[in-house]
PASEBA-1860 file (N, C-alpha, C; in nm, 3 decimals):
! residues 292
1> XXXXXXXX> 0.085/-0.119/0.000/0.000/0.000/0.000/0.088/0.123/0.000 ~ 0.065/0.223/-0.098/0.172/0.338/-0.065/0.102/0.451/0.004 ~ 0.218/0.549/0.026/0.184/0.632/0.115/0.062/0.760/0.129 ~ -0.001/0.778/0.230/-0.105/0.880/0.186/-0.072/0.977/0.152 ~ -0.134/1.127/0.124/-0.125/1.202/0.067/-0.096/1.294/0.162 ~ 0.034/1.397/0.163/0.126/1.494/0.288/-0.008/1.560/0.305 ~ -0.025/1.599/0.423/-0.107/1.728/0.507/0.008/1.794/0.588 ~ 0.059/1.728/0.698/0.181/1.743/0.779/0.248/1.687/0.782
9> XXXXXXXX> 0.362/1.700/0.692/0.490/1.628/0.692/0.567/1.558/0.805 ~ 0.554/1.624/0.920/0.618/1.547/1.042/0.485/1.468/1.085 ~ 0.395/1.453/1.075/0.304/1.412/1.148/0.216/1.279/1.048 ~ 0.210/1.319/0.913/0.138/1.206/0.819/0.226/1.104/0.736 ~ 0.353/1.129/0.761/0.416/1.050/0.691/0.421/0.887/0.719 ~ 0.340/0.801/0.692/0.303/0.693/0.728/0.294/0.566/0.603 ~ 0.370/0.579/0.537/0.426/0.547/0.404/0.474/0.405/0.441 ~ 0.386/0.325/0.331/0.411/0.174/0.306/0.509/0.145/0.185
17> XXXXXXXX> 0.535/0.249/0.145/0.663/0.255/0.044/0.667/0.408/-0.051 ~ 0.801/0.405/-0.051/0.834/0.559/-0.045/0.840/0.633/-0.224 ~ 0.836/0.743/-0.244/0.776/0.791/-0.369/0.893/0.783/-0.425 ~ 0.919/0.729/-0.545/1.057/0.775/-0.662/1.084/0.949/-0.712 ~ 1.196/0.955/-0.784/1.156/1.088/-0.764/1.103/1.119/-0.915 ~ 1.061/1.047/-0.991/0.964/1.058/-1.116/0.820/1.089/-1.078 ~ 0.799/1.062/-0.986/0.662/1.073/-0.917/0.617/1.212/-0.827 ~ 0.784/1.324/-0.800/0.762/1.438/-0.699/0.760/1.532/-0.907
25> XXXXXXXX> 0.760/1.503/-0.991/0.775/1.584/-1.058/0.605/1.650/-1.091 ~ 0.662/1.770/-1.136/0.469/1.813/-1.196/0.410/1.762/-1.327 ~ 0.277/1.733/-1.232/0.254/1.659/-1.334/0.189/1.766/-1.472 ~ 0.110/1.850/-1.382/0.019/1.939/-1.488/0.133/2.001/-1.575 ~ 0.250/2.001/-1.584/0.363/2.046/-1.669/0.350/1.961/-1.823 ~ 0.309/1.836/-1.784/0.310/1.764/-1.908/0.241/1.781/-1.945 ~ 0.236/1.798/-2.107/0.092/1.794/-2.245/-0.008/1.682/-2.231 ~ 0.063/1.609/-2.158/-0.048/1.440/-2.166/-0.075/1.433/-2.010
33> XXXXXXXX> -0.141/1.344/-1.966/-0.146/1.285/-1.844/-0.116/1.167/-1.808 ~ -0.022/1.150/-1.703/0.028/1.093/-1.655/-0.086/0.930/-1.611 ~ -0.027/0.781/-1.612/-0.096/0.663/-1.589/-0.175/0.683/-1.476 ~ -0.270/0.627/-1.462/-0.348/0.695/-1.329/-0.342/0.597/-1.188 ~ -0.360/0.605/-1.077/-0.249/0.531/-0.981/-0.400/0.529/-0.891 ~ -0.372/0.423/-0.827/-0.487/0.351/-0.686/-0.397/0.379/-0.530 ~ -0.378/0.462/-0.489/-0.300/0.523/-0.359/-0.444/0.554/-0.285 ~ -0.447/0.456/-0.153/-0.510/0.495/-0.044/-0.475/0.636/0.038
41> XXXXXXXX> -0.551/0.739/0.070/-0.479/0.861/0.095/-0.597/0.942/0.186 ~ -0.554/1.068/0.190/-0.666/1.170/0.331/-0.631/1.255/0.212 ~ -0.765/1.379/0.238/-0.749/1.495/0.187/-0.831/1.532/0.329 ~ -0.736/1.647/0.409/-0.809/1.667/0.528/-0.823/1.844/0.504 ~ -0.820/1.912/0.383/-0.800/2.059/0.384/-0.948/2.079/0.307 ~ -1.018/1.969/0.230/-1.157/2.003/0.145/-1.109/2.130/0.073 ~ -0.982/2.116/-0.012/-0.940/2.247/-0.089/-0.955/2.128/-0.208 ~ -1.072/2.128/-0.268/-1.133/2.034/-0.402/-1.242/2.139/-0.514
49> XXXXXXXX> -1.173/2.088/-0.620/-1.256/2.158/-0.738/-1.366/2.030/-0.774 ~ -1.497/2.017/-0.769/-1.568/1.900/-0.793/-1.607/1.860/-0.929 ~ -1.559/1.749/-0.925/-1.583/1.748/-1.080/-1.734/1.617/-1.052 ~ -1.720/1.510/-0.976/-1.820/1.423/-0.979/-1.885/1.492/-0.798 ~ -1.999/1.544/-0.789/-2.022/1.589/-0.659/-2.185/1.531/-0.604 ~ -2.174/1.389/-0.562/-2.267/1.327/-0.478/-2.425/1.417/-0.422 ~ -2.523/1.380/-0.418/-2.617/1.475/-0.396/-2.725/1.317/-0.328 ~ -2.801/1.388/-0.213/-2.907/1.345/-0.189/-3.046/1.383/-0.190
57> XXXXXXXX> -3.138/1.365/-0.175/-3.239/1.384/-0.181/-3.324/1.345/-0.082 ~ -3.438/1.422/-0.010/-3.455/1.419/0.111/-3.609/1.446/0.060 ~ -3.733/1.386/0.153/-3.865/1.456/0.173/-3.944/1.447/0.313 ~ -4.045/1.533/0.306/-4.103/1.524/0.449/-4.211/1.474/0.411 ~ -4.311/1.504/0.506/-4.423/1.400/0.542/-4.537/1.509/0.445 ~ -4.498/1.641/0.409/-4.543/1.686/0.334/-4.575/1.696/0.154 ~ -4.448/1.595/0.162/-4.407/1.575/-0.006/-4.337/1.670/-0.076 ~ -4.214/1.731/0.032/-4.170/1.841/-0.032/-4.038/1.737/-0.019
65> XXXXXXXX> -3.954/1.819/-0.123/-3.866/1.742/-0.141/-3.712/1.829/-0.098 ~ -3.618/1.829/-0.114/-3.521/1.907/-0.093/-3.373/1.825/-0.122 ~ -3.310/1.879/-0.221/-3.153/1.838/-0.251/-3.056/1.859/-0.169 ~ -2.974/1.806/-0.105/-2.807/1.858/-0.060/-2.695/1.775/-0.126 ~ -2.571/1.826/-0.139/-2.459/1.831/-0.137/-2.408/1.689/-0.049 ~ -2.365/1.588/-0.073/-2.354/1.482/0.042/-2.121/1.538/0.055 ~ -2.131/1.568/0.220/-2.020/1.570/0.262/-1.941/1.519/0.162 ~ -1.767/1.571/0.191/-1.655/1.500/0.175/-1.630/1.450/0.246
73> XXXXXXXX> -1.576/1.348/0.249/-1.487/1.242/0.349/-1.353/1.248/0.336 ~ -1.292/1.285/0.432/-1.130/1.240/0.441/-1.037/1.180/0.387 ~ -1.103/1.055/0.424/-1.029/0.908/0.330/-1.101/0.899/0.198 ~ -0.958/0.866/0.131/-1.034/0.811/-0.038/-0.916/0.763/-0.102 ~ -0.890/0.792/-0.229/-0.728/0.779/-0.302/-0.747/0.851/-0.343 ~ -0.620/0.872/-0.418/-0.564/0.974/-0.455/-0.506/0.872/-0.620 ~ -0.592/0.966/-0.710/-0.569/0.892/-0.770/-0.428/0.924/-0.968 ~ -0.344/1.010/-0.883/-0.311/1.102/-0.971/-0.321/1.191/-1.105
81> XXXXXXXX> -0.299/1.248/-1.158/-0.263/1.335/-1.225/-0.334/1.474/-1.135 ~ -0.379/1.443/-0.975/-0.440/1.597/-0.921/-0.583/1.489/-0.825 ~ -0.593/1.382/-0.891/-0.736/1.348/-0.929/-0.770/1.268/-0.755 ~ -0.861/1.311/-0.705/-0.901/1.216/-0.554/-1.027/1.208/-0.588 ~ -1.027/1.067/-0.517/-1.188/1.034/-0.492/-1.231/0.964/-0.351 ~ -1.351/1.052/-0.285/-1.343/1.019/-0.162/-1.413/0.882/-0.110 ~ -1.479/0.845/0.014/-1.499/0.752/0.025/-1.675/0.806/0.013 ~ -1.720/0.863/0.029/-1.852/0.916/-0.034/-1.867/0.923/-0.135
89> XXXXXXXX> -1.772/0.905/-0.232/-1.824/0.873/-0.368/-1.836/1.028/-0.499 ~ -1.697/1.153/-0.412/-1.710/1.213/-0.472/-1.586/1.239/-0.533 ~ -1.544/1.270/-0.657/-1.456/1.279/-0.734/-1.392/1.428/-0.782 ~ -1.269/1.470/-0.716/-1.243/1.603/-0.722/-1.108/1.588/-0.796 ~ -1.045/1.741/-0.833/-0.954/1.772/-0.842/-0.897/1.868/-0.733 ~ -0.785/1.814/-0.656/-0.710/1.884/-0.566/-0.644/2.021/-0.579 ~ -0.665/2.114/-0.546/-0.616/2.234/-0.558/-0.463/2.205/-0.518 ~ -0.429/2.138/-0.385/-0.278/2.177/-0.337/-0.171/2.137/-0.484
97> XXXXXXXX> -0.240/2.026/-0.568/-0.194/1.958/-0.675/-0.187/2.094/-0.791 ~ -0.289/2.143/-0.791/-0.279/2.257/-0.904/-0.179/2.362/-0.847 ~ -0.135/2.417/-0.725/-0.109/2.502/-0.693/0.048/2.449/-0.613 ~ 0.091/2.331/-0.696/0.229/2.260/-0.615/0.223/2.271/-0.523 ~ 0.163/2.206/-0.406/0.174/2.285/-0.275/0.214/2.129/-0.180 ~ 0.179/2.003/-0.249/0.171/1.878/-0.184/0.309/1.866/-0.082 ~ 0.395/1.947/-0.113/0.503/1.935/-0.027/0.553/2.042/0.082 ~ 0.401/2.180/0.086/0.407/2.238/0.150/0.347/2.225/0.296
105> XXXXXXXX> 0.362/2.304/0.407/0.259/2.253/0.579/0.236/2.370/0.560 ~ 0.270/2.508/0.559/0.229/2.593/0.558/0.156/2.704/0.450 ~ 0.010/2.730/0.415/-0.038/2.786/0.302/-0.135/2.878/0.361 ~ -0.188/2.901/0.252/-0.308/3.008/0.269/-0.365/2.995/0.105 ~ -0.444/3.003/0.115/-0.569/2.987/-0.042/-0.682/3.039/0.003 ~ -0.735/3.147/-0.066/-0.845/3.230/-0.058/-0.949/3.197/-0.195 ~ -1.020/3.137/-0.131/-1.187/3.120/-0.263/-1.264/3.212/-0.297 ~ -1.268/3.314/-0.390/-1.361/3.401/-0.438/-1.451/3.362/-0.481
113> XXXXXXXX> -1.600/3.334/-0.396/-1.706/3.277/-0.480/-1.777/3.407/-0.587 ~ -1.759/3.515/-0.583/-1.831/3.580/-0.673/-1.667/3.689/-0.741 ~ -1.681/3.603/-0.891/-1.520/3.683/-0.909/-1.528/3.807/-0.971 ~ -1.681/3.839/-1.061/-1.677/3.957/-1.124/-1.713/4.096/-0.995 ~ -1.726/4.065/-0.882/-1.730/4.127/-0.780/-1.668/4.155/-0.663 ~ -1.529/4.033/-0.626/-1.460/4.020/-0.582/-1.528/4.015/-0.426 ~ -1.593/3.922/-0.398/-1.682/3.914/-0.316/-1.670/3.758/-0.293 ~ -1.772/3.783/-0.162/-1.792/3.575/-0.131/-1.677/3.525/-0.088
121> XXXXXXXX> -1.542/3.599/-0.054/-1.398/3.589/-0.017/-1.421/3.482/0.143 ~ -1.385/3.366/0.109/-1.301/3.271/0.201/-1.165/3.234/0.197 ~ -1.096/3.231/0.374/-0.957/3.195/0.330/-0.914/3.105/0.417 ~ -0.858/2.999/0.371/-0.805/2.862/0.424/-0.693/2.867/0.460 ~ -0.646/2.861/0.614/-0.523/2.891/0.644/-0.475/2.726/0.683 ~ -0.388/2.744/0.615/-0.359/2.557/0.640/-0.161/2.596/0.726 ~ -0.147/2.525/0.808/-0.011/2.568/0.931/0.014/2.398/0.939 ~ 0.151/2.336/1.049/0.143/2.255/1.053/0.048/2.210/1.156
129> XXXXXXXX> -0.023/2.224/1.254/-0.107/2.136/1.319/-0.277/2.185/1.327 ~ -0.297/2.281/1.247/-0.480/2.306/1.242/-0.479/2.363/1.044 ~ -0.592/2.409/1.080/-0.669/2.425/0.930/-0.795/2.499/0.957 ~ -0.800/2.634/0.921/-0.922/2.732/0.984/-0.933/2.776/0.838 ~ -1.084/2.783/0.847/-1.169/2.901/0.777/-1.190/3.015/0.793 ~ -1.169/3.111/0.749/-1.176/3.232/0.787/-1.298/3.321/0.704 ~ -1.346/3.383/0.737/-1.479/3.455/0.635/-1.581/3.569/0.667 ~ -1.638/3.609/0.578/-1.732/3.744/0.678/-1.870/3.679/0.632
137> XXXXXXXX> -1.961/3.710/0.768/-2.090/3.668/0.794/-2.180/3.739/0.756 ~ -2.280/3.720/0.748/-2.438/3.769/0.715/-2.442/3.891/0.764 ~ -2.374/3.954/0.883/-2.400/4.075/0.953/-2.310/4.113/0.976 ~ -2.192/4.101/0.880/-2.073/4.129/0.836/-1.930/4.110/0.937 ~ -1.999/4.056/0.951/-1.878/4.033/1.135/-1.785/3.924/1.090 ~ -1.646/3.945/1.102/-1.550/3.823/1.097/-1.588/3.691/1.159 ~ -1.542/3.606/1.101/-1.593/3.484/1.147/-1.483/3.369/1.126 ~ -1.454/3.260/1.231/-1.376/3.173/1.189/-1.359/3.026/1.257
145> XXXXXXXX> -1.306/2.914/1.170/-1.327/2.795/1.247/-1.223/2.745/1.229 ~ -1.171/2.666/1.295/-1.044/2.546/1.259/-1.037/2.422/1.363 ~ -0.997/2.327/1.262/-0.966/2.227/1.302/-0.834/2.196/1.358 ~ -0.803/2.116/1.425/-0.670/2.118/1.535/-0.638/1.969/1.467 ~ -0.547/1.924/1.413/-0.473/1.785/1.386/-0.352/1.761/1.424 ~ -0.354/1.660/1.538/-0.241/1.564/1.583/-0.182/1.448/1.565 ~ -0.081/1.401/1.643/-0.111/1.266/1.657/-0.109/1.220/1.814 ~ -0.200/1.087/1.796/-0.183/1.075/1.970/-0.185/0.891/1.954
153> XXXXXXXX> -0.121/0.839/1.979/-0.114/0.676/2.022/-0.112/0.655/1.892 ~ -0.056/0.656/1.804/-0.076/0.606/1.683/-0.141/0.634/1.570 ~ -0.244/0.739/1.628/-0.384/0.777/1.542/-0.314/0.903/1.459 ~ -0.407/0.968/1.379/-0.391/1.131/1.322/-0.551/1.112/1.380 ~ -0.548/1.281/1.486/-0.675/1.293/1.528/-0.696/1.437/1.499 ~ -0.877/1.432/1.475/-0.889/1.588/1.459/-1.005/1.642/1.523 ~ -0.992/1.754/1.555/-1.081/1.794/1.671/-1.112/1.951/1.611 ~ -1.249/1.996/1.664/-1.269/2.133/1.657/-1.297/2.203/1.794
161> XXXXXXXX> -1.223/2.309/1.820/-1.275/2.337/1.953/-1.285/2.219/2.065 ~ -1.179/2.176/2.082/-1.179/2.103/2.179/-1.209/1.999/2.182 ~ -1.301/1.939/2.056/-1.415/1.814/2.054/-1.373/1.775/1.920 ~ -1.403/1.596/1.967/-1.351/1.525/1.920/-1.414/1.508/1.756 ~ -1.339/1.511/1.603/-1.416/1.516/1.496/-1.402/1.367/1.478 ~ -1.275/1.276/1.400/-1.261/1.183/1.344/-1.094/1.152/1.372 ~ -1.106/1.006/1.345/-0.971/0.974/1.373/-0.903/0.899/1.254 ~ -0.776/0.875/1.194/-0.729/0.807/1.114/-0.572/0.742/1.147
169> XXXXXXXX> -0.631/0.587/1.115/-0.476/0.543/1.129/-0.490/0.461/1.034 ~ -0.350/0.443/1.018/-0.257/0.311/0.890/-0.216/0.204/1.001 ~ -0.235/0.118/0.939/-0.173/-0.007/0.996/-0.103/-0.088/0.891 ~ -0.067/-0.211/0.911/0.006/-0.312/0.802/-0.116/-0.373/0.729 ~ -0.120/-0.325/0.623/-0.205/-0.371/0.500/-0.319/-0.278/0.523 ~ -0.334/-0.163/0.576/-0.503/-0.136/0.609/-0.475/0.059/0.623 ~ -0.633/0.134/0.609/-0.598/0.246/0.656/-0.725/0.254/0.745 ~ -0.793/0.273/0.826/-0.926/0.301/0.904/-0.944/0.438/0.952
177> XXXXXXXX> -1.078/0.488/0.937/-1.121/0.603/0.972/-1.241/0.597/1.082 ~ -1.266/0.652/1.153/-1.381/0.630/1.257/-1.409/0.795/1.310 ~ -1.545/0.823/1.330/-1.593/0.895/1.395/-1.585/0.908/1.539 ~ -1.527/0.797/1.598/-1.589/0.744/1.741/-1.453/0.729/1.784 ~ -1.456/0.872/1.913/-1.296/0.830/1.962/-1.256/0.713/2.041 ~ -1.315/0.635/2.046/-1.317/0.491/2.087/-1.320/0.377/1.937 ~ -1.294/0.438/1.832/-1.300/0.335/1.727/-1.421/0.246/1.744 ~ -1.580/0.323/1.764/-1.644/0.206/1.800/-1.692/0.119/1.646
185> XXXXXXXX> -1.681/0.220/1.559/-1.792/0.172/1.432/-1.600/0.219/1.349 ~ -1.537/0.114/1.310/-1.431/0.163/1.170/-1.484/0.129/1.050 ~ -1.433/0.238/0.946/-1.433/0.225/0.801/-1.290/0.179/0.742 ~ -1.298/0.088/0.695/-1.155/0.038/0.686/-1.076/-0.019/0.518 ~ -1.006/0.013/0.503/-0.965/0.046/0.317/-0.858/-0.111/0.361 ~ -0.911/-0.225/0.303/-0.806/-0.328/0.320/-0.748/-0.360/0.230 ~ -0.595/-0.343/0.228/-0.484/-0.418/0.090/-0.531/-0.585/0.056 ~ -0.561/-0.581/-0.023/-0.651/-0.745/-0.085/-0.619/-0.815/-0.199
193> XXXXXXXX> -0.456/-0.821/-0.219/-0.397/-0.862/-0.349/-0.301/-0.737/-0.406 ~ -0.257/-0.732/-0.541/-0.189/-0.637/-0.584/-0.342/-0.552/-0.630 ~ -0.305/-0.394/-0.645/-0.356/-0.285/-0.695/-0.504/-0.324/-0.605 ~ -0.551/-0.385/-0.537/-0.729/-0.381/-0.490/-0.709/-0.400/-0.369 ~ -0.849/-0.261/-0.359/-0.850/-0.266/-0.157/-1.024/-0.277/-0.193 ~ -1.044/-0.297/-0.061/-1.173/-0.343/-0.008/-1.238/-0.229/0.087 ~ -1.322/-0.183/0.069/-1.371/-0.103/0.139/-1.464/-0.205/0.287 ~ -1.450/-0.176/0.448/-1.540/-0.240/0.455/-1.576/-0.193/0.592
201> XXXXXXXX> -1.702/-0.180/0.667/-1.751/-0.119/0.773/-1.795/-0.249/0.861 ~ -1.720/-0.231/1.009/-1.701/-0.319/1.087/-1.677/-0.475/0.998 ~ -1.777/-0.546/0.981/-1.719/-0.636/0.932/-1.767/-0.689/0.816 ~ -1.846/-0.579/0.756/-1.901/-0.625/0.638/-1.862/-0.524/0.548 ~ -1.812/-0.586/0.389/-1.751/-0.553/0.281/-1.904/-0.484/0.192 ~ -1.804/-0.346/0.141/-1.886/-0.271/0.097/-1.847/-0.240/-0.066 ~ -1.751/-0.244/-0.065/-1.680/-0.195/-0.211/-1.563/-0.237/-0.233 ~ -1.528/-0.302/-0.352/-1.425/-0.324/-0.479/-1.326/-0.165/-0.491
209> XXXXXXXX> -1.236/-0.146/-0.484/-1.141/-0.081/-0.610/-1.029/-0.150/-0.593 ~ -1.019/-0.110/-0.753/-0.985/-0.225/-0.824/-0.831/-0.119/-0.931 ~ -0.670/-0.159/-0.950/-0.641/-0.128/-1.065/-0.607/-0.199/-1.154 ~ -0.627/-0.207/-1.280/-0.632/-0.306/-1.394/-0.627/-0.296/-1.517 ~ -0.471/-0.321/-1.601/-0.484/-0.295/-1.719/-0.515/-0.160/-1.771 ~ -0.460/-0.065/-1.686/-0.436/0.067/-1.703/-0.613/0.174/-1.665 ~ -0.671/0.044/-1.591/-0.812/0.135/-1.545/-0.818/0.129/-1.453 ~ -0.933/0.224/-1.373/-0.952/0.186/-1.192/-1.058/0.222/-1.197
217> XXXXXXXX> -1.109/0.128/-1.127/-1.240/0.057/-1.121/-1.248/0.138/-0.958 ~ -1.381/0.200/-0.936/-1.398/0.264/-0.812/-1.581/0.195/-0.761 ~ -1.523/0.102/-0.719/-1.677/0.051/-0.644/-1.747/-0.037/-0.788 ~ -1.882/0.017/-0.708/-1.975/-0.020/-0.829/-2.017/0.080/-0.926 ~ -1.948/0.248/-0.929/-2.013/0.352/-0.985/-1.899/0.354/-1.114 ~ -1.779/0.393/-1.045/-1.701/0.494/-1.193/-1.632/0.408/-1.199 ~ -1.521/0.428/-1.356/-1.406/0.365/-1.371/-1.381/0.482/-1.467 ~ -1.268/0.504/-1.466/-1.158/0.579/-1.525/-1.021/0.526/-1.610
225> XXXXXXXX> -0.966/0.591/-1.693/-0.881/0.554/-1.762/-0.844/0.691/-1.859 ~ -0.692/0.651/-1.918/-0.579/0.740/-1.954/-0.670/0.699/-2.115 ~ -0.685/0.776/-2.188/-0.694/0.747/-2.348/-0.549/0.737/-2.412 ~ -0.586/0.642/-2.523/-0.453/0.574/-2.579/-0.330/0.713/-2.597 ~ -0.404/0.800/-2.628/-0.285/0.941/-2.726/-0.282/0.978/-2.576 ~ -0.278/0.950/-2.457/-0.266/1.026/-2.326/-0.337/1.180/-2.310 ~ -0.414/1.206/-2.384/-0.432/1.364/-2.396/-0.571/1.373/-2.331 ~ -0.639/1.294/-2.261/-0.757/1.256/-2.225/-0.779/1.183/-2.121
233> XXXXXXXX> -0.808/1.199/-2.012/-0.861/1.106/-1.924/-1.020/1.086/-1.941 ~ -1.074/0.985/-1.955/-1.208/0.910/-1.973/-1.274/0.899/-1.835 ~ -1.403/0.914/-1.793/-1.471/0.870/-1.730/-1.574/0.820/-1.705 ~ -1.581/0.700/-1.668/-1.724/0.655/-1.749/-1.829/0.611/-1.623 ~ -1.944/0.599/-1.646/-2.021/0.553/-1.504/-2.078/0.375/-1.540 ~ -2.035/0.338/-1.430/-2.051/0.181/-1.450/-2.211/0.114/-1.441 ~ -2.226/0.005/-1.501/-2.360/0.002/-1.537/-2.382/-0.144/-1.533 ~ -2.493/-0.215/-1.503/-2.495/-0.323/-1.401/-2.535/-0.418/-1.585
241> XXXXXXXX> -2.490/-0.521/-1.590/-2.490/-0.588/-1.784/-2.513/-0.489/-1.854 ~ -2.407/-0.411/-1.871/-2.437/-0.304/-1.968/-2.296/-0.281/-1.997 ~ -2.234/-0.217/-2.091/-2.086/-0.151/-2.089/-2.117/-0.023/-2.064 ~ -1.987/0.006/-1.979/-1.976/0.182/-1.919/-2.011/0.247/-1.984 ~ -2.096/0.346/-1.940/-2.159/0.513/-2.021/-1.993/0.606/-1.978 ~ -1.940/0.603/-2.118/-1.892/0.789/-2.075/-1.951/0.898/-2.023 ~ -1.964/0.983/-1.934/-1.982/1.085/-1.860/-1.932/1.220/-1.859 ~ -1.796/1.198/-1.858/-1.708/1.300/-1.842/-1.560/1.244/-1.943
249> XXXXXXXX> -1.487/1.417/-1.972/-1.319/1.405/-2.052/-1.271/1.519/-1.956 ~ -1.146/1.469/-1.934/-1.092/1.560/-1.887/-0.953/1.593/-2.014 ~ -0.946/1.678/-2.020/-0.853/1.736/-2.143/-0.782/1.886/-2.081 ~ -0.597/1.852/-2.169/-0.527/1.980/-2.103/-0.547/2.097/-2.233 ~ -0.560/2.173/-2.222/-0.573/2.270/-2.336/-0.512/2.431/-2.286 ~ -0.401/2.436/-2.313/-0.273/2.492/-2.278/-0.273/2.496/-2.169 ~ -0.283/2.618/-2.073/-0.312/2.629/-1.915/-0.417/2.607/-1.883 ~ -0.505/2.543/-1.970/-0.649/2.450/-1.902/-0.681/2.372/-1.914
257> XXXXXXXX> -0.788/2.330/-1.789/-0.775/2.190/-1.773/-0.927/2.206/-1.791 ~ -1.000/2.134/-1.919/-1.133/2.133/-1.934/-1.247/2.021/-1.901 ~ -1.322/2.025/-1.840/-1.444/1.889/-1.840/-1.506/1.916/-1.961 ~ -1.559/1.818/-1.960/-1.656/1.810/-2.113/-1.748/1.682/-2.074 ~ -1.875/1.697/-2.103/-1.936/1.565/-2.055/-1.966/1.478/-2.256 ~ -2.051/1.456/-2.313/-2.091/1.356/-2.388/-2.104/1.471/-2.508 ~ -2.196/1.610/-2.473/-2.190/1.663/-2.551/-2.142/1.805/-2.546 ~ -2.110/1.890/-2.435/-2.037/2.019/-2.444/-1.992/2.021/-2.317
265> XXXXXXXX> -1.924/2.118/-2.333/-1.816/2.182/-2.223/-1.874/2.221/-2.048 ~ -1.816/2.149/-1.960/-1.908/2.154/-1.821/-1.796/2.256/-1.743 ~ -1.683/2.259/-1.751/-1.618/2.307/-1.685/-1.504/2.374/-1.732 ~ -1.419/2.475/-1.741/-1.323/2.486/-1.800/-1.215/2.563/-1.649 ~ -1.120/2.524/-1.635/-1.047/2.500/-1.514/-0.892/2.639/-1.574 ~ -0.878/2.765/-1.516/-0.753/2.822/-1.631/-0.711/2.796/-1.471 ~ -0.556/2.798/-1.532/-0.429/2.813/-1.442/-0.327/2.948/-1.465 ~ -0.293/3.004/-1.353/-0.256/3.140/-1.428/-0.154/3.166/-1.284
273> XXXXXXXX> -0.078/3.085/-1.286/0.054/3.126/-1.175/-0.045/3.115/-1.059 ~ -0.059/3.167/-0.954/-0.098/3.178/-0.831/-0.249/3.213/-0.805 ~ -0.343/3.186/-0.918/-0.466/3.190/-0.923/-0.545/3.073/-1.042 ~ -0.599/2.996/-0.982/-0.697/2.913/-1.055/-0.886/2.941/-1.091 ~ -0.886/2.973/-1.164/-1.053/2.999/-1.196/-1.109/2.906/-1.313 ~ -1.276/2.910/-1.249/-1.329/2.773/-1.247/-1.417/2.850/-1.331 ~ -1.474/2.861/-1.491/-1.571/2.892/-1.591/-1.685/2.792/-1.581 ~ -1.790/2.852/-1.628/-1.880/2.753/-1.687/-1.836/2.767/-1.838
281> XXXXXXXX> -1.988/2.787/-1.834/-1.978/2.761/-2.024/-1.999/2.887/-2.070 ~ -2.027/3.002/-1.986/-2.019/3.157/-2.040/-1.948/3.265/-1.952 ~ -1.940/3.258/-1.816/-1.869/3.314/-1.692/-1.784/3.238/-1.594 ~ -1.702/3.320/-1.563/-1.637/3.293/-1.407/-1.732/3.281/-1.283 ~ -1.695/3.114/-1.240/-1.833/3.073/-1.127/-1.726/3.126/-1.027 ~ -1.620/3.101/-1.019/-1.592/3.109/-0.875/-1.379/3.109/-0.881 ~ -1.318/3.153/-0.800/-1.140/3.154/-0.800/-1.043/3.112/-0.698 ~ -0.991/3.050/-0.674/-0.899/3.034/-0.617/-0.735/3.112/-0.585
289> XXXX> -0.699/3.164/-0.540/-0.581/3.243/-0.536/-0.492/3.213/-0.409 ~ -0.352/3.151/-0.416/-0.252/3.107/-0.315/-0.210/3.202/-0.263 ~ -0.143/3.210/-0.142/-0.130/3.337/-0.106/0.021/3.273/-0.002 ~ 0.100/3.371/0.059/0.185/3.342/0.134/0.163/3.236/0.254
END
């Protein structure tokens, strides 16, 4: 199993085998994209551009209905060229990856949700042992939260204000995550042969991933793969006796990195030194900008 993905260098380095140095190079530098890799890993900063983003659906006793956003989760892989997918089943591109930062502890990244206004300003202060939000409120008053990450007996633990959030440890062949500072209920990613882990909660198996013949198979939903000319990553949604539906392309097109679903353009991603902005298909939705 190789190593998860740096948050705190003195503190996460928990590596089942160590990176070559073909692997610290950038990747978004290259015209093509790089083979795509099955690495069990944490993204504990939720600094993600969403490209596949999970949704539920909820009703009351009234028959009204109502959509949300289903959480990120911590644990997932990391599945390179930028690319994570969590254990909720959502599929991002990593900012620290766009913004070289995987080898940094100390950052700052500010999200402009409204860019033609310069407004909607959040800023993510990432240090080596917490991770705060910073932002202005409804009644304009500063506002801010952070999370505190350690280690204590073995674990990486994280807490807000004092109280206990989630815990994560690696072991030999395994990574587990739990809500319960007593580990009462684990989610547990088990090494199960070459390239396939097992997803599985207490003691019952929940999910396959799988790498194979240059694809990775994620559960029962997606599988992904490099297109032959490398200039394309494929994504397709898996389908029960059926062959995979394409969904999504991801394509580099000079300093951008574009989605495209089946028939037009969903996302277009520019890179521009120390600021990333996220287009639709006629405006700037929203920006990213690194900061000291």
């Amino acid at each position: 199993m190789k190593k998860v993905l740096l948050l705190i260098p003195s503190l996460l380095f928990l590596a089942f085998h160590p990176n070559t140095d073909s692997e610290k190079l950038s990747e978004r530098e290259a015209s093509t994209f790089q083979q795509l890799a099955l690495n069990p890993a944490y993204e504990l900063e939720e600094l993600r551009i969403d490209i596949i983003r999970r949704e539920e659906t909820t009703a009351d006793g009234d028959g009204n209905s109502s959509t949300e956003k289903v959480d990120y989760h911590p644990l997932g892989f990391d599945l390179g060229n930028g690319l994570f997918y969590d254990l909720n089943g959502n599929l991002a591109l990593r900012l620290k990856h766009l913004f070289d930062l995987d080898d940094q502890n100390e950052f700052t990244v500010k999200r402009i949700g409204n860019v033609q206004q310069n407004r909607g300003i959040e800023k993510r202060k990432v240090s080596e042992r917490a991770i705060c939000r910073e932002w202005r409120g409804v009644l304009g008053n500063d506002r801010s939260q952070c999370l505190d990450v350690f280690e204590e007996d073995g674990s990486l633990k994280v807490t807000r204000n004092g109280r206990f959030c989630y815990q994560i440890v690696e072991a030999e062949g395994e990574v587990k995550y739990s809500r319960n500072r007593n580990g009462g209920r684990w989610t547990r990613l088990l090494e199960e042969g070459e390239q396939t882990f097992v997803e599985q909660i207490r003691e019952r198996r929940r999910d396959v991933y799988k790498q194979e013949d240059g694809e990775v198979r994620l559960g029962r939903d997606i599988l992904l793969k490099v297109a032959e000319s490398g200039k394309k990553i494929e994504i397709y949604r898996l389908r029960r006796q059926l062959e995979p539906r394409l969904i999504f392309t991801l394509q580099h097109k000079g300093e951008e990195i574009v989605l495209r679903d089946r028939r037009r353009l969903v996302r277009r991603i520019a890179l521009e030194g120390d600021k990333v902005t996220v287009y639709g298909r006629r405006r700037a939705l929203f920006a990213y900008e690194k900061g000291a």
